[in-house]
C-alpha positions as CSV (number, residue, x, y, z in Angstrom):
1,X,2.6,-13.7,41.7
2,X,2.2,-15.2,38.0
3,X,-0.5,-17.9,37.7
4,X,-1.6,-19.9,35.2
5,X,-5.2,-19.7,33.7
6,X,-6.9,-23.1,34.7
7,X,-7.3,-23.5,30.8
8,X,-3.8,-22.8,30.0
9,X,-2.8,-24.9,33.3
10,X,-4.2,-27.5,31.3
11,X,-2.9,-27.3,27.9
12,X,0.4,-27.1,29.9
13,X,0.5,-29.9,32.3
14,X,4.1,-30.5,32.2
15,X,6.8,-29.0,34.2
16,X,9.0,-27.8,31.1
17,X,6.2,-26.5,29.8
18,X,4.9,-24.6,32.7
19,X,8.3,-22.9,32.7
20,X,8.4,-22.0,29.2
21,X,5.2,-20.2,29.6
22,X,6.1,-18.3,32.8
23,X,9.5,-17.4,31.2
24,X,7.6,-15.9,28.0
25,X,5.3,-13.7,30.5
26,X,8.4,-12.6,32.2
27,X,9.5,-11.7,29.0
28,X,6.0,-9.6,28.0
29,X,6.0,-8.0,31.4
30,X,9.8,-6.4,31.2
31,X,8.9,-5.3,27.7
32,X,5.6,-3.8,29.1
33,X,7.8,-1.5,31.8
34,X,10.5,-0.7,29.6
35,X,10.2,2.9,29.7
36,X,9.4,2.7,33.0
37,X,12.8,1.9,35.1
38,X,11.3,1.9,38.9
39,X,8.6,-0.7,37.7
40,X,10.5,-2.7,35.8
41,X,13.7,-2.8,38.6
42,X,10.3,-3.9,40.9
43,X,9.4,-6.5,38.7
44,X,12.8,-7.8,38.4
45,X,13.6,-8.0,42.0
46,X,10.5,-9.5,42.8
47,X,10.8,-12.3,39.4
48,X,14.7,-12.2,38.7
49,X,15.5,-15.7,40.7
50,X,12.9,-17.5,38.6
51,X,14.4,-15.6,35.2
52,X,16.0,-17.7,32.6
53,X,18.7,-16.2,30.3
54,X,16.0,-14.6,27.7
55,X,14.4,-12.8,30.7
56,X,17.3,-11.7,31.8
57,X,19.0,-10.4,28.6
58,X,15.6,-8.8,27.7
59,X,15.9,-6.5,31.1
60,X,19.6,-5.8,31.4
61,X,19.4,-5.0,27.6
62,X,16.2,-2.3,28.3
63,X,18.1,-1.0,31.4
64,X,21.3,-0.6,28.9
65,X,19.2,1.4,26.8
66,X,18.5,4.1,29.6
67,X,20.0,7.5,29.1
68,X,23.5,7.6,30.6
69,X,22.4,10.7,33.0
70,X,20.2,7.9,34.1
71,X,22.6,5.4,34.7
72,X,24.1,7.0,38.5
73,X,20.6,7.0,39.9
74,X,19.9,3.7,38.6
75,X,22.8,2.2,40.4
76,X,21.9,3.8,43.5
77,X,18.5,2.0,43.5
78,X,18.4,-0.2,46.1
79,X,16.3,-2.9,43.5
80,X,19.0,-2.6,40.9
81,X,21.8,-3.9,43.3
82,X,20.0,-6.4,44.1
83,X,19.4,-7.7,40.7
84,X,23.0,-7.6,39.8
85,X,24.1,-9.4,42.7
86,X,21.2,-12.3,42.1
87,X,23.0,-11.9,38.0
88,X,26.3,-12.4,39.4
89,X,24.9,-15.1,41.9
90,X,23.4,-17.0,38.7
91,X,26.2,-17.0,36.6
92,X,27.7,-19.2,39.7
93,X,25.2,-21.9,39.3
94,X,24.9,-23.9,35.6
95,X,28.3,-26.0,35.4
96,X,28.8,-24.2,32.0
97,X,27.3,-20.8,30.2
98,X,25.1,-22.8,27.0
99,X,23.4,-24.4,30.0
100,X,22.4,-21.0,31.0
101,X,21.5,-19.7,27.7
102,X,22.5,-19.1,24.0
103,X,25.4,-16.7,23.1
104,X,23.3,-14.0,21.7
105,X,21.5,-13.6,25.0
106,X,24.5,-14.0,26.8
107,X,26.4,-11.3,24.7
108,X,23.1,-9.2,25.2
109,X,23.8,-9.4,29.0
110,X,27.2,-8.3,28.2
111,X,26.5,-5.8,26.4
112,X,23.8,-4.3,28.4
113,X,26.7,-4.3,31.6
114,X,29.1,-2.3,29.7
115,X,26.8,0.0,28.7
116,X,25.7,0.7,31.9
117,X,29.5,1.1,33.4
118,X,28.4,-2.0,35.3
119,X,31.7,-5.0,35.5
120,X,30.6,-7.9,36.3
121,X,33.6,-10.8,37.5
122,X,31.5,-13.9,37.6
123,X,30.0,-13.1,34.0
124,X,33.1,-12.1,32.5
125,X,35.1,-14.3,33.6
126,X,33.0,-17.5,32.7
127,X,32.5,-15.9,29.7
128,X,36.5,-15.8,28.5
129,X,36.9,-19.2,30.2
130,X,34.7,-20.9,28.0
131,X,35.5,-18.9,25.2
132,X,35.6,-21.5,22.3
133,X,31.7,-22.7,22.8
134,X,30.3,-19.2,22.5
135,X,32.9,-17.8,19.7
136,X,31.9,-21.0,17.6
137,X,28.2,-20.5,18.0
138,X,27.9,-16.7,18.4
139,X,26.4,-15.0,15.4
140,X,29.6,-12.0,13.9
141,X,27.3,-9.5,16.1
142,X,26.7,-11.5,19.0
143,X,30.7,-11.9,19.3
144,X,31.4,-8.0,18.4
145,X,28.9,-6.7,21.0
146,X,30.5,-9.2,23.5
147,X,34.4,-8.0,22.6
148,X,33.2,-4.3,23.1
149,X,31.7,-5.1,26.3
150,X,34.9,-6.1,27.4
151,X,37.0,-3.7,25.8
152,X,34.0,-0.8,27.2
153,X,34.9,-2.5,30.7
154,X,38.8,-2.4,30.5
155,X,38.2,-6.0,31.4
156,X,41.1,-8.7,30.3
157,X,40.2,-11.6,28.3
158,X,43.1,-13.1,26.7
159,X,41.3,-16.6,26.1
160,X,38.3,-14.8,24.1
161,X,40.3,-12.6,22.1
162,X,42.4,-15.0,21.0
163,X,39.2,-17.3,19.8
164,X,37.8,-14.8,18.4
165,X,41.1,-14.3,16.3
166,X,40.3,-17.6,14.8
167,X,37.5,-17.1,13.6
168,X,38.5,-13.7,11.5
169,X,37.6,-15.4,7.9
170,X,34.1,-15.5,9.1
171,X,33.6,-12.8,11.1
172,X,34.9,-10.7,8.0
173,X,33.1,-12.7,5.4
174,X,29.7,-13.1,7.0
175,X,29.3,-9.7,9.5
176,X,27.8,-6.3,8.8
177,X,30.8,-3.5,8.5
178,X,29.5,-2.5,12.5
179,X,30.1,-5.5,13.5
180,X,33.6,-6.3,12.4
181,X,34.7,-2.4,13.0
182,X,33.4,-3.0,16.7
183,X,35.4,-6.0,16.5
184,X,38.7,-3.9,15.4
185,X,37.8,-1.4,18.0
186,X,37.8,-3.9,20.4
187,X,41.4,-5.1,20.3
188,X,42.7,-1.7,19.9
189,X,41.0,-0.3,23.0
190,X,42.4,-3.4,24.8
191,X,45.9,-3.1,23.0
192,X,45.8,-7.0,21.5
193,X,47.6,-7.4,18.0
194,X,44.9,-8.4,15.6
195,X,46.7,-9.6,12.6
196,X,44.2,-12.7,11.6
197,X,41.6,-10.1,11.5
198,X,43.2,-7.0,9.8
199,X,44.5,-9.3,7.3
200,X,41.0,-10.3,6.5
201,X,39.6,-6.6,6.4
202,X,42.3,-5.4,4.1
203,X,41.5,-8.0,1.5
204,X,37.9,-6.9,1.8
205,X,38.7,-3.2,1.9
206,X,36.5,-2.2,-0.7
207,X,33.8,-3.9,0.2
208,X,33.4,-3.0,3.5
209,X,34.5,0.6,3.0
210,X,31.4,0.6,0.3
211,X,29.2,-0.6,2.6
212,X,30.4,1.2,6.2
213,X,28.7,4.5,7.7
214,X,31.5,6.9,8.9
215,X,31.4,5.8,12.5
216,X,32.3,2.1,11.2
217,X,35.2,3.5,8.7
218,X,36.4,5.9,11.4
219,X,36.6,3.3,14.3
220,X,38.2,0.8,12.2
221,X,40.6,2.8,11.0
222,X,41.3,4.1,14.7
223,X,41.9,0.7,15.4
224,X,44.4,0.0,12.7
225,X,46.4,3.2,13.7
226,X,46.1,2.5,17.6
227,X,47.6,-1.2,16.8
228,X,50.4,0.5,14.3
229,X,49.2,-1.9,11.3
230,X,49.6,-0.5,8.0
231,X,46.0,-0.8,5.8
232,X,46.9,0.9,2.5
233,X,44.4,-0.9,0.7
234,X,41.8,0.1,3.1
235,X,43.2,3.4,3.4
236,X,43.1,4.0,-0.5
237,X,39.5,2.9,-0.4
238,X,38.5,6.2,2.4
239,X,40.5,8.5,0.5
240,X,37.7,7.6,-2.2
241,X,34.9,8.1,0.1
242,X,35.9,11.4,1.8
243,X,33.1,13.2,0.5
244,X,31.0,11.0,2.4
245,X,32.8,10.8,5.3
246,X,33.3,14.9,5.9
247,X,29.9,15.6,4.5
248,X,28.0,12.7,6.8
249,X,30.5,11.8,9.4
250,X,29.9,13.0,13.0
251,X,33.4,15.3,14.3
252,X,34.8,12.6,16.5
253,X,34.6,10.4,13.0
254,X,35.9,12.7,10.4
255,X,38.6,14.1,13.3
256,X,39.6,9.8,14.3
257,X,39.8,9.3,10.6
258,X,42.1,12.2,10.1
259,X,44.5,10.9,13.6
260,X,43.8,7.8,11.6
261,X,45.9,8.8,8.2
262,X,48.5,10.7,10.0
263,X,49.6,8.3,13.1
264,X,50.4,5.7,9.4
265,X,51.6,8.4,7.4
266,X,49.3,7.4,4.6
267,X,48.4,11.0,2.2
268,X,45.1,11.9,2.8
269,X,44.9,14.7,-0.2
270,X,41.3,13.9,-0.6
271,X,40.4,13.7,2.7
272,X,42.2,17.3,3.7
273,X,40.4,18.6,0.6
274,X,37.0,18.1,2.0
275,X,37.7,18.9,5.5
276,X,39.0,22.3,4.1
277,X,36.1,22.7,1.6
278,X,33.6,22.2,5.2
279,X,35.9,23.6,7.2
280,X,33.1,25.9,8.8
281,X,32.6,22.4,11.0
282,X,35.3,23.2,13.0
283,X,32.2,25.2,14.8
284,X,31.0,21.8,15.8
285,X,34.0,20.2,17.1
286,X,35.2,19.6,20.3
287,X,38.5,20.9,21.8
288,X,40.2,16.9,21.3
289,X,39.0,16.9,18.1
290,X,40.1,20.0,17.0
291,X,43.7,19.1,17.6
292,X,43.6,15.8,16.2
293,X,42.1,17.4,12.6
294,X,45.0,19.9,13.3
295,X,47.8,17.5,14.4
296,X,47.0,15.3,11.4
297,X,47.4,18.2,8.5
298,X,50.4,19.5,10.3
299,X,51.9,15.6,10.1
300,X,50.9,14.9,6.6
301,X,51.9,18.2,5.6
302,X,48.4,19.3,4.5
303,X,48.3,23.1,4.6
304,X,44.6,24.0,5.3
305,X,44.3,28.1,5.8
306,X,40.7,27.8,5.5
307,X,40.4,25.0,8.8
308,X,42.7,27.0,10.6
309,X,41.3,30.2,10.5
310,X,38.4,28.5,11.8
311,X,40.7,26.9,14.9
312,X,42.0,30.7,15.6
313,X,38.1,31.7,16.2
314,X,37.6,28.6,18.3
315,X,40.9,29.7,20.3
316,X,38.7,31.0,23.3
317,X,36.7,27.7,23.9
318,X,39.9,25.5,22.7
319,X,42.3,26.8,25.4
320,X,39.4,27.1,28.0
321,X,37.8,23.5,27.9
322,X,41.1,21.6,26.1
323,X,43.3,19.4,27.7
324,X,46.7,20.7,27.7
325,X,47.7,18.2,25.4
326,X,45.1,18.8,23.1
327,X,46.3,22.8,23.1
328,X,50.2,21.8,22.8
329,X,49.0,19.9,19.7
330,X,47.0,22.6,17.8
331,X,49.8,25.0,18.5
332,X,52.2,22.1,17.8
333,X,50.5,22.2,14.2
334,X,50.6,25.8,13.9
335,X,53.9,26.3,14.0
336,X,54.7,23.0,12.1
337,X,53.0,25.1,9.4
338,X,54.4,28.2,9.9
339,X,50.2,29.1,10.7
340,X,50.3,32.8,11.9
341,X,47.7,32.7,15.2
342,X,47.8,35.4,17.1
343,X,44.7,34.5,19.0
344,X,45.3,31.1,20.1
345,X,49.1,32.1,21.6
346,X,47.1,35.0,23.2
347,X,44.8,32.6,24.9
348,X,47.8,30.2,25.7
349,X,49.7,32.9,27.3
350,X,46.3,33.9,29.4
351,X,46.5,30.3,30.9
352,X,50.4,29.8,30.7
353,X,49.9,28.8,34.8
354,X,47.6,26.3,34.3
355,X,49.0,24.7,31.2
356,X,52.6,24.5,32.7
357,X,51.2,22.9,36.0
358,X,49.0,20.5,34.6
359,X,50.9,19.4,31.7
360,X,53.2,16.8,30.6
361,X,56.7,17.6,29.8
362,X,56.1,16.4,26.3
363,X,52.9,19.1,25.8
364,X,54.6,21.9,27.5
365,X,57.8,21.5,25.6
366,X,56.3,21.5,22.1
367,X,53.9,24.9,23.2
368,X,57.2,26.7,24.2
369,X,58.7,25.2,21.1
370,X,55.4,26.5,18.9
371,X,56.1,30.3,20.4
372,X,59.5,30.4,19.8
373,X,59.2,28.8,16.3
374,X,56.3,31.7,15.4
375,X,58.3,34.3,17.2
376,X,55.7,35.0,19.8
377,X,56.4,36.4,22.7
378,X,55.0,34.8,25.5
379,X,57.1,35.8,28.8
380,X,54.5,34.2,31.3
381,X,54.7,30.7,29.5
382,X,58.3,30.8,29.6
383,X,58.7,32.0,33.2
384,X,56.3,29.2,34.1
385,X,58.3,26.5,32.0
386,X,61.6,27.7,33.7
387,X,59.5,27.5,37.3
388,X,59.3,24.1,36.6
389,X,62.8,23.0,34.8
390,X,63.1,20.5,38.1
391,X,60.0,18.5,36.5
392,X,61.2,18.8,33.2
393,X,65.3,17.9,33.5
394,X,63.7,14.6,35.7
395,X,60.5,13.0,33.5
396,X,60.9,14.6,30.4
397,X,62.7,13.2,27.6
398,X,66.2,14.8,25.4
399,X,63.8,16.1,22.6
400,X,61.5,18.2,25.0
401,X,64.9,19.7,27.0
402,X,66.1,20.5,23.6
403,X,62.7,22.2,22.4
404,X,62.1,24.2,25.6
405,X,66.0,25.3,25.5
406,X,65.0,26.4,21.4
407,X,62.2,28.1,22.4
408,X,63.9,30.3,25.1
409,X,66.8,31.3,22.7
410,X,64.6,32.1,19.4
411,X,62.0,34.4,21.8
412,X,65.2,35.9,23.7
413,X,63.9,35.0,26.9
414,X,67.2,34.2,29.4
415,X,66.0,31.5,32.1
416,X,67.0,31.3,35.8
417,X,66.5,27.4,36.9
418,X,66.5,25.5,33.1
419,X,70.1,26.2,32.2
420,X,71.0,25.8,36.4
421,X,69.1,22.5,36.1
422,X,71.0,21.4,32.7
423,X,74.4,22.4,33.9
424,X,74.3,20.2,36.7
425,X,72.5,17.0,35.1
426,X,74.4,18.3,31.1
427,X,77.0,15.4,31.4
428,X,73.6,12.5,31.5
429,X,72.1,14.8,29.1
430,X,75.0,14.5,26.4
431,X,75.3,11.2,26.8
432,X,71.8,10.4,26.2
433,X,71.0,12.9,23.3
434,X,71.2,12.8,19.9
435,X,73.8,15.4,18.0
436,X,71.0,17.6,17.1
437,X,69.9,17.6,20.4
438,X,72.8,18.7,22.2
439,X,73.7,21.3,19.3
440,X,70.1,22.9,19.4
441,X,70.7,23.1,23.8
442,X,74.5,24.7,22.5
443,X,73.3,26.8,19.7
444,X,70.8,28.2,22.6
445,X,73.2,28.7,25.6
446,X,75.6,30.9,22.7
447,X,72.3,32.5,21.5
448,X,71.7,33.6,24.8
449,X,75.1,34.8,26.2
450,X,75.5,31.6,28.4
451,X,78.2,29.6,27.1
452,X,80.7,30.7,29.7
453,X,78.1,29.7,32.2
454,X,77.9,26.4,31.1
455,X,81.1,26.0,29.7
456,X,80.9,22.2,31.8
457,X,78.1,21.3,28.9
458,X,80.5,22.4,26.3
459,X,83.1,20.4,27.0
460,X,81.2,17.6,27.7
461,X,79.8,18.0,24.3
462,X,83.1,18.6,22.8
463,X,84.3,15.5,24.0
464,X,81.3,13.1,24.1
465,X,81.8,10.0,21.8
466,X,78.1,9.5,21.3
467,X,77.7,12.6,20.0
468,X,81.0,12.3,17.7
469,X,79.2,9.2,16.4
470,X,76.1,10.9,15.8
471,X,78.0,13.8,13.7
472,X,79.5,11.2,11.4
473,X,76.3,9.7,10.9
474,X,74.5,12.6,10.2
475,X,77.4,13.6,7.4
């Protein structure tokens, strides 16, 4: 137990400030076990009902700080449990949170708990009720690290967010480029339009381009893409920095950044220039990243022979570890390109099983569309794809049945169950497609010798007037 020395007792007769000295010893002993978790989760259990809001931000933010491989075993500690519950317990008690403490320590807490995978209702939820008090008095970083926390935690907070909105002009004007980009990430993750604030970082963009690290000019340009909000100002100012960016950037940054350009069709010439010039970085990348960098030059149009001959000698580990997504997207790319790779369709046919059965219609339609638009053969992708035509036909959309139905036709593969399956449901299909793609689905039947089989699709497309509309339209 903590006691006072007699002299001390002394100089510290009264009750307040008896407690102010056994808080700051609190706070000396956490630090003093920081590196050491079991002693300091000892401490805590043994001190934490006596902690005030310093103490406790002090030891949630040193437990924060813990290697993730750390954090399973730390939640399994029986010492640990108990000191969130006495947390969440706490935040019960003062009437209101600047009672409890100030909104750096309180964001600190916050902080800590999402970094630690670690929700927390009572805490949260006092937090975006009384929104207003600790948005007004929070410091630009004290509010960023408290919208991450949330937006780390999937964790709803209307009422903050939309504070936090109101204050835009200063967060922009007086917080460091990490701050406001952890801000912008924040919304995004959580989906919230942010127009206050991305209205206040474009008129800054030069600025705060100037002064950001990669990870800060990748995340908030992630967030403007995420949110659809056009930034050509800000976007302008990368393009002038991509030398830094490519030559500094981590992958997920310079990859993000890339996504970034494409998903707002905003050129990125400079940027694709120095990707290409380091393109020997693709070594370094990870399979999502790969086919983002490779998604983004197809969509921009941004031929880069030099990065993809270093995707066709990553093909191995791409279509081994990638999602299938992440594969349908590099091949997607490819192909867009008119990017011989023999390698990567070799690997894609090796795991044609795996890729058909655990991938969305949208992902397995554009592979089968990538091999057919190369011309490469792949008869255990397709008989997969027509294995699962049920699938398709039901949850995926005109534009992958008209891609899969390409794919077949251009390869000269003749499917059992896809053209069944669109025969019986081509009447809903007509009158839901577009006039391309009902011609691409007729141009394949003929191109296969199946237009007397599905003559019923013909004639439905003869006489639909959606697609009659859509041809005078298009002409």
């Amino acid at each position: 137990m903590l006691r006072l020395h007699p002299s001390r007792a002394r100089q510290l007769s009264s009750k307040a400030g008896k407690k102010m000295y056994f808080n700051m010893e609190h706070n000396k002993q956490i630090s003093l076990r920081a590196n050491d978790y079991p002693a300091l989760l000892e401490y805590a259990d043994r001190y934490a009902p006596n902690f005030d809001a310093v103490s406790w931000s002090t030891t949630m933010s040193k437990l924060g700080r813990s290697h993730p491989q750390l954090h399973a075993d730390l939640k399994q500690n029986p010492h640990y449990q108990k000191l969130v519950q006495t947390l969440s317990n706490t935040m019960m008690t003062p009437p209101t949170l600047s009672e409890f403490g100030s909104p750096h320590s309180i964001s600190n807490i916050a902080h800590a708990l999402a970094k630690l995978k670690q929700p927390l209702p009572n805490l949260m939820n006092a937090i975006n009720d009384q929104a207003s008090s600790l948005v007004s008095l929070g410091n630009p970083q004290d509010i960023a690290n408290t919208a991450w926390a949330f937006a780390e935690l999937k964790f709803s907070a209307p009422n903050l967010f939309a504070r936090i909105l109101t204050r835009s002009s200063f967060l922009v004007h007086e917080g460091a480029p990490q701050a406001i980009s952890s801000t912008a990430w924040a919304f995004a993750e959580l989906n919230i339009a942010a127009t206050e604030l991305f209205t206040e970082i474009e008129k800054h963009s030069s600025t705060l381009v100037n002064k950001s690290d990669p990870q800060a000019i990748s995340n908030t340009a992630w967030a403007f893409a995420t949110l659809s909000h056009p930034a050509p100002t800000f976007f302008e100012q990368i393009e002038t920095r991509a030398s830094f960016i490519v030559s500094k950037g981590k992958p997920q940054e310079i990859a993000n950044t890339a996504w970034a350009f494409a998903t707002l069709a905003h050129p990125a010439p400079s940027l694709f220039q120095q990707i290409e010039r380091s393109s020997f970085l693709v070594k370094l990348f990870k399979p999502q990243e790969i086919a983002n960098t490779a998604w983004a030059a197809a969509t921009l149009n941004q031929r880069s022979p030099a990065l993809f001959r270093e995707i066709e000698k990553r093909a191995p580990f791409l279509v081994k570890e990638g999602t299938p997504q992440a594969i349908a997207n590099t091949a997607w790319a490819c192909a867009t390109l008119n990017q011989r790779s023999p390698a990567l369709f070799r690997e894609i046919e090796k795991r044609s099983s795996f890729l058909v059965k655990e991938g969305k219609p949208q992902s397995i339609a554009n592979t089968a569309w990538a091999c057919g638009k190369l011309q490469y053969d792949a008869p255990k992708l397709l008989a997969a794809v027509d294995e699962g035509s049920e699938v398709l036909m039901r949850s995926g959309t005109n534009q992958n049945v008209s891609n899969v139905a390409l794919a077949f036709a251009e390869i000269g593969h003749k499917p059992v169950e896809f053209f069944d399956c669109l025969e019986k449901g081509g009447e809903v299909f007509v009158e839901r497609a577009d006039y391309q793609q009902i011609t691409n689905v007729s141009w394949s039947l003929v191109t296969l010798g199946l237009a007397r089989e599905n003559e019923a699709l013909l004639q439905v497309k003869r006489g639909s007037s959606a697609a009659k509309q859509e041809r005078r339209t298009m002409f």
